[in-house]
C-alpha positions, 0 to 999 in steps of 0.5 A, spaced: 787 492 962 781 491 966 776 486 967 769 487 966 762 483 970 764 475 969 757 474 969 753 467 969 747 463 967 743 457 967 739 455 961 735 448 963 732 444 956 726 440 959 726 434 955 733 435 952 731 439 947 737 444 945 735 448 939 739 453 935 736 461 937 742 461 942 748 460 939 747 465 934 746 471 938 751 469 942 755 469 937 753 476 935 755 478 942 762 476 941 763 479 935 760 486 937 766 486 942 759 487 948 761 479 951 767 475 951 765 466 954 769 465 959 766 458 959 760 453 957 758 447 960 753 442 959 749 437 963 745 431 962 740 428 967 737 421 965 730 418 966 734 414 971 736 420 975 744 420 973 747 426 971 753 427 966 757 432 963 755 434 955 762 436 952 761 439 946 767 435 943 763 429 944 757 431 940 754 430 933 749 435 934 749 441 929 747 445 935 753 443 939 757 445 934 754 451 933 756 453 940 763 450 939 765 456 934 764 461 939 767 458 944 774 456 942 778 459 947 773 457 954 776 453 959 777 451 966 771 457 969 766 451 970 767 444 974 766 437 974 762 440 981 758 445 979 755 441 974 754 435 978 750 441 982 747 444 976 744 436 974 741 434 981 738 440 981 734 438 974 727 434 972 729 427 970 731 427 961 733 434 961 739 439 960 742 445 962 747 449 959 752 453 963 754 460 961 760 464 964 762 471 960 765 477 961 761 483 960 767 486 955 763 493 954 764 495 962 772 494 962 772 502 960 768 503 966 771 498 970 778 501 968 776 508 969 773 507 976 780 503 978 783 510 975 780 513 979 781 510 986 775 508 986 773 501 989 766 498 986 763 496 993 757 492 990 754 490 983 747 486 983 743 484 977 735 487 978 732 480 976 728 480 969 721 480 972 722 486 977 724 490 971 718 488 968 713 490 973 716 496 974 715 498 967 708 495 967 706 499 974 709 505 971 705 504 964 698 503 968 699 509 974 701 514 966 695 512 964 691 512 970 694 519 971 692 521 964 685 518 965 684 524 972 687 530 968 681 529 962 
């Protein structure tokens, strides 16, 4: 069995403020067999400047605890490392979430190519924002093209 995308993600909370949006649609992911956590960490930075690690274990909140439930078998993927880089890189008194998952849905592919004798020589994510402007300049030349043809 093969493996799909491992992909990540950093997800800054100014303020500190975690809400709950997130881990339910997680969670929908999980169970729809489209992703699979590898791994979520968590980071401070204080007013002071000092970083530390935000173990959902270590927590009351019933946003962390939310997140707990999807992630029972995550481990190891992120380090006391990457989240002293993830905490220098934020504002003073906030957060970070750190997010490693496997892209289930792909594994089909994924094993058909490697059955195939195929090698996958290279896989980029489009940035959000690129997409959006391609949409948005593919929706103004239709429209100006509509607009000449009348």
């Amino acid at each position: 069995m093969g493996i799909g995308p491992v992909e990540y993600m950093v997800v800054s909370f100014p303020g500190s403020r975690f809400k709950g949006e997130i881990a339910p649609e997680l969670d929908s992911l999980v169970k729809a067999g489209t992703i699979r956590i590898i791994d979520l960490a968590f980071v401070r930075k204080d007013a002071d400047g000092n970083v530390s690690a935000a173990e959902l274990e270590e927590t009351d909140s019933d946003v962390f605890q939310a997140f707990e439930l999807i992630t029972a078998e995550r481990g190891g993927f992120v380090n006391e490392d990457d989240l002293q880089v993830v905490g220098e890189g934020l504002e003073p008194n906030s957060s970070a979430a750190l997010l490693v998952w496997e892209d289930v849905w792909a594994t089909r592919i994924a094993d058909a190519i490697a059955g195939a004798g195929g090698v996958l020589v290279d896989h980029q994510r489009v940035p959000r924002d690129y997409v959006l402007g391609a949409i948005e300049w593919a929706a103004a030349n239709r429209a100006a093209g509509a607009g000449a043809e009348s």
